[in-house]
C-alpha positions as CSV (number, residue, x, y, z in Angstrom):
1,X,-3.7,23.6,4.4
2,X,-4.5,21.4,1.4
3,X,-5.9,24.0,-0.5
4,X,-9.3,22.4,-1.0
5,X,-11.7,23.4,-3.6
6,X,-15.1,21.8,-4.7
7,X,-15.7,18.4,-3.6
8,X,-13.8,15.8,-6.0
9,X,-14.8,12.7,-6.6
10,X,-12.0,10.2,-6.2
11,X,-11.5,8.2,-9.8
12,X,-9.9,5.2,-7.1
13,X,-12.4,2.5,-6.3
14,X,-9.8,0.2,-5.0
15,X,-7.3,0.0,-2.9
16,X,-4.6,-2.0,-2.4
17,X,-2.4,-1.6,1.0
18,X,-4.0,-1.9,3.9
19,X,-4.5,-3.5,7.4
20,X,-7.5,-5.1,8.2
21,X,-7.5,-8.4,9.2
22,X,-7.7,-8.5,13.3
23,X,-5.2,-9.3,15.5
24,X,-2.4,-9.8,13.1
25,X,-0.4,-7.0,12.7
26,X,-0.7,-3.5,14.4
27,X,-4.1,-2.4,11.9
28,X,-7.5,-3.6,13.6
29,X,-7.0,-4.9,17.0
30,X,-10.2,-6.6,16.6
31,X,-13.2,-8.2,14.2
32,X,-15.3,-4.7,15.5
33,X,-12.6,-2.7,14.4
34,X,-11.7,-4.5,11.1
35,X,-15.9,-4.0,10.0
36,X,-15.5,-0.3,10.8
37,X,-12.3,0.7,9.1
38,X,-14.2,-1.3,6.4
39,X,-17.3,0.5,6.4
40,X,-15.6,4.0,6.6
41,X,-13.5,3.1,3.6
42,X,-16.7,2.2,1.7
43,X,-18.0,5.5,2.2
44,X,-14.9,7.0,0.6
45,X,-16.1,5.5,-2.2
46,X,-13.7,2.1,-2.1
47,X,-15.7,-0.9,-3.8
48,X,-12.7,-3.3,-3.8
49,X,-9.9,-3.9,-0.8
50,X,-6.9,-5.9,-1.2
51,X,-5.8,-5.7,2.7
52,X,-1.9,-6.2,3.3
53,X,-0.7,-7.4,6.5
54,X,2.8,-7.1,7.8
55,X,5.4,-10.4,7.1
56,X,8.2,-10.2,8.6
57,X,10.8,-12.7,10.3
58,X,11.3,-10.5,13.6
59,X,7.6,-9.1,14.3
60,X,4.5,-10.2,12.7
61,X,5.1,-14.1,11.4
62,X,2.2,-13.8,9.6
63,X,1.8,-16.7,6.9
64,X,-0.9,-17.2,3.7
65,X,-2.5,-19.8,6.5
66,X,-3.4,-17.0,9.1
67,X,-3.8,-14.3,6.3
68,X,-6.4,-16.0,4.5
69,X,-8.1,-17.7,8.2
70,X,-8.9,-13.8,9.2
71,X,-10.2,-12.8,5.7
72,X,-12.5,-15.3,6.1
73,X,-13.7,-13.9,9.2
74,X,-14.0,-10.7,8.1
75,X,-16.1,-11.5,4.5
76,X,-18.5,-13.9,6.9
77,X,-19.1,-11.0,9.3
78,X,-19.5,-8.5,6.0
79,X,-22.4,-10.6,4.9
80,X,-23.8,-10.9,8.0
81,X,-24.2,-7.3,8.4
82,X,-24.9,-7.1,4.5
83,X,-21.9,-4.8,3.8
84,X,-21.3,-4.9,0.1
85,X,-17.6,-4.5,-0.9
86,X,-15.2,-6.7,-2.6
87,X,-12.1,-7.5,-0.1
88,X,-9.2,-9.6,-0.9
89,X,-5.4,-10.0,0.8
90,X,-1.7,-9.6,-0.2
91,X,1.0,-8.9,1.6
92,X,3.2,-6.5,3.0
93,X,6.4,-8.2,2.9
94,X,9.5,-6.8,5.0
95,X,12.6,-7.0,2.9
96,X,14.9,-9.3,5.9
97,X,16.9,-12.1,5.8
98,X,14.2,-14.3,5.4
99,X,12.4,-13.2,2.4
100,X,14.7,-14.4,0.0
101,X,13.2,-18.0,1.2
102,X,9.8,-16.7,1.2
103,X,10.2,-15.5,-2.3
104,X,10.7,-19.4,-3.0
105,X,7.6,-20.1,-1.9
106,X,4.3,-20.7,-4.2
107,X,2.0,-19.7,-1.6
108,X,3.3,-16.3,-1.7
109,X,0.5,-13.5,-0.8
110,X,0.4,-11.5,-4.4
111,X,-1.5,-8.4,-5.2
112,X,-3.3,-8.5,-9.3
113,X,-1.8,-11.9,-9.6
114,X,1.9,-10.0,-10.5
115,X,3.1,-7.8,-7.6
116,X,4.8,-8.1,-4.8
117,X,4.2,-5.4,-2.4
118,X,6.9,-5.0,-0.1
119,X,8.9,-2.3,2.1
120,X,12.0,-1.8,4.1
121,X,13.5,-0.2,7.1
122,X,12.9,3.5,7.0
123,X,16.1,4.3,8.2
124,X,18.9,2.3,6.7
125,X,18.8,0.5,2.8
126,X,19.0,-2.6,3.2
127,X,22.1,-4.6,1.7
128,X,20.6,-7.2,-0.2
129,X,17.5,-4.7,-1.6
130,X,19.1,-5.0,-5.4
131,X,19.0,-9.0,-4.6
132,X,15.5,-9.1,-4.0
133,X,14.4,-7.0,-6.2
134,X,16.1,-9.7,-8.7
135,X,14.9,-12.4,-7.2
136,X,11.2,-10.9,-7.6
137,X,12.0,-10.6,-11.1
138,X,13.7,-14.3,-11.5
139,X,10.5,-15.9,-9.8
140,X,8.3,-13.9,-12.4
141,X,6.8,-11.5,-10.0
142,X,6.9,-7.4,-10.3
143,X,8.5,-5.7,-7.0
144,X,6.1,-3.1,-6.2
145,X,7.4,-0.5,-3.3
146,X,5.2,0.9,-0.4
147,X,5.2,4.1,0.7
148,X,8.8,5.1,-1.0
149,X,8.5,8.6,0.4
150,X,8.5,7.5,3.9
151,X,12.0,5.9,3.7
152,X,14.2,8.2,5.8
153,X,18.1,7.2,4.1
154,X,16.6,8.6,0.4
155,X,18.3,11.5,0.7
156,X,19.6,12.1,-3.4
157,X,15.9,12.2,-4.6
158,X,16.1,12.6,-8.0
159,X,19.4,9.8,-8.3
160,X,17.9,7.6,-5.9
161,X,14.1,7.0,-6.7
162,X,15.7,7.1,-10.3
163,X,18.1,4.3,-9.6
164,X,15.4,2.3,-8.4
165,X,12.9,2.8,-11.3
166,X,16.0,1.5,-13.6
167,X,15.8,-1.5,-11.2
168,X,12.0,-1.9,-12.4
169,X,10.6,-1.2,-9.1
170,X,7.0,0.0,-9.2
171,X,5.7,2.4,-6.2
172,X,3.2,3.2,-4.3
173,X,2.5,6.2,-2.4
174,X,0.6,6.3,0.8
175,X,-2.1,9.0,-0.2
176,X,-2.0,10.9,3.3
177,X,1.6,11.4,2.7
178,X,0.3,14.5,0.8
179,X,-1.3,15.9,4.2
180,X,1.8,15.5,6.0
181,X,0.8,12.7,8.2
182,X,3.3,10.8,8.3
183,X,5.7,14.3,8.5
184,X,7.1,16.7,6.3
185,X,9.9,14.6,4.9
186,X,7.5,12.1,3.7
187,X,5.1,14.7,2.1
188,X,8.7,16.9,0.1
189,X,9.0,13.6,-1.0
190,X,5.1,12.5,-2.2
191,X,5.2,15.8,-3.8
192,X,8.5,15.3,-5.2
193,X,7.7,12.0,-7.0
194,X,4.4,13.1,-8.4
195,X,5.6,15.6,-10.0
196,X,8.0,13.7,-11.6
197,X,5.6,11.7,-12.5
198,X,7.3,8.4,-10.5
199,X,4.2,7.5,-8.8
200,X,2.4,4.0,-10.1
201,X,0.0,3.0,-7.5
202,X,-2.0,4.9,-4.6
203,X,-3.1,3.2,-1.4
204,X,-4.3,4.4,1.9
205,X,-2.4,2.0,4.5
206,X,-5.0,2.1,6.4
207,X,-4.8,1.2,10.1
208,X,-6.9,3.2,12.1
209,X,-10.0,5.2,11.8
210,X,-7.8,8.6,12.1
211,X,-6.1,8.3,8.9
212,X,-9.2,7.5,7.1
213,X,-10.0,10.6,8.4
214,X,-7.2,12.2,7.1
215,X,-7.6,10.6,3.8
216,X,-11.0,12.4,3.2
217,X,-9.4,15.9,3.5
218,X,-6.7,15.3,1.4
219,X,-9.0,13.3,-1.7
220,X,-11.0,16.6,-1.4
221,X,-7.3,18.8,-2.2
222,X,-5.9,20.3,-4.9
223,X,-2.4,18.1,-5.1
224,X,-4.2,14.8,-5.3
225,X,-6.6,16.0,-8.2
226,X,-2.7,16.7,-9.6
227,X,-1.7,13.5,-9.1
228,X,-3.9,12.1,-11.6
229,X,-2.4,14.4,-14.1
230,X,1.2,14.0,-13.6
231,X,1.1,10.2,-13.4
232,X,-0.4,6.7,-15.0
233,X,-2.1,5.9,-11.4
234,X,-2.9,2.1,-12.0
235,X,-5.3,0.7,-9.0
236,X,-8.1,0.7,-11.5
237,X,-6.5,-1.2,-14.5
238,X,-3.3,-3.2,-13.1
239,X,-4.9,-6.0,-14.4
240,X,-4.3,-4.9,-18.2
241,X,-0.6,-3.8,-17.3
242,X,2.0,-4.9,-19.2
C-alpha cells in the first residue's frame, strides 16, 4: 500500500501537534491513556513532545491555566514510572470569533517561542482567516497551519495553498495523511504539497493508540523518506528559523 522498503529510521525526534493531556479535549480520555500514547510515541523514536490541545470558544474552553495544570500531571507521573522524554504544550487554536481576543492575550500557548499553531473548519474558510493571519503577524507571532490537506473547501490546489504561503502561513502536515487515514482527499492533497515542496513542519496529531499505529507503517514508506527530499522539514531546527 505504502510501498515499504527497508526499515528507515525517522530523522524526526520531535513532534509538535498532538493530544495528550487527559480529559481536555477528545486525545487521552485519561492519565493511563495519556502515559501510553506517550510511551508508544517514544518507541517511534520521539525524544521531545510539544502536546496541542484544542481551544476553541464553542467546544473545548481550554485556557494556558488547565493546559499547563494537566502537563504537570502527566511529567509527575512520567517520572514516576521513570519514562524519559522531554514534553512540553502549545496549542491548537480554532480560528472563531473569539481568537482574535485570544491573540491579545500574553499567556498565549506558543510552539518554539514563535508559532502559533492553529486550524479551521474543514468545510467552509472562514471569513476573517486573512485577519488573523494579520493579526498573528501584528502581535509578532508566525501563523503556522495544521493539517492543511485535511481542509475539505481547498479545492484550487495549486492557487489556494499558494495564496496562503504569500500570506506567510507556515504548514504542517499530519504525517498519516500519507496512509490515507484521514481519506483520500486528505492524502491527493499531502502528496500534492510535498511535492511542491509546501510542507514546513510534520506532526502526528496524535489521539489515540491506532494512529500511532498507523504512523509506524507509513515512517517505514517510500513517500515519507520523499518528503525529506522535496522539503525543508523544520521540527528539528525551528529554533534557528528565521
Amino acid at each position: 500500500m505504502f510501498g515499504l522498503f527497508k526499515p528507515f529510521k525517522n530523522p524526526i525526534t520531535t513532534d509538535i501537534h498532538s493530544h495528550l493531556i487527559p480529559s481536555i479535549d477528545d486525545g487521552a480520555r485519561d492519565l493511563n491513556e495519556s502515559i501510553k500514547l506517550i510511551k508508544e510515541l517514544k518507541k517511534l523514536g520521539y525524544k521531545k513532545l510539544i502536546t496541542t490541545p484544542h481551544i476553541m470558544s464553542d467546544g473545548y474552553k481550554n485556557t494556558p491555566q488547565i493546559i499547563n495544570d494537566g502537563l504537570y500531571i502527566v511529567k509527575k507521573e512520567l517520572k514516576k514510572q521513570n519514562i524519559e522524554i522531554e514534553i512540553e504544550a502549545g496549542a491548537e487554536y480554532y480560528v472563531d470569533d473569539r481568537l482574535e481576543d485570544i491573540l491579545k492575550d500574553s499567556q498565549l500557548m506558543i510552539i518554539f517561542d514563535k508559532y502559533i499553531l492553529f486550524e479551521t473548519s474543514y468545510y467552509a474558510r472562514p471569513l476573517n482567516l486573512e485577519k488573523i493571519v494579520f493579526d498573528i503577524f501584528r502581535y509578532g507571532y508566525k501563523p503556522l497551519l495544521a493539517h492543511p490537506e485535511r481542509y475539505r473547501y481547498i479545492k484550487d490546489y495549486k492557487k489556494e495553498y499558494y495564496e496562503l504561503k504569500d500570506l506567510g502561513v507556515m504548514f504542517q502536515v499530519n504525517i498519516n495523511s500519507f496512509g490515507g487515514y484521514y481519506g483520500k482527499d486528505a492524502q491527493i492533497k499531502a502528496n500534492f504539497l510535498n511535492k511542491e515542496g509546501l510542507i514546513d513542519f510534520l506532526g502526528s496529531d496524535t489521539h489515540s493508540s491506532k494512529q500511532i499505529q498507523n504512523l509506524s507503517k507509513v515512517i517505514n514508506s517510500r513517500v515519507y523518506k520523499s518528503i525529506f527530499k522535496n522539503n525543508i522539514i523544520l521540527n528539528e531546527s525551528a529554533n534557528l528559523y528565521q
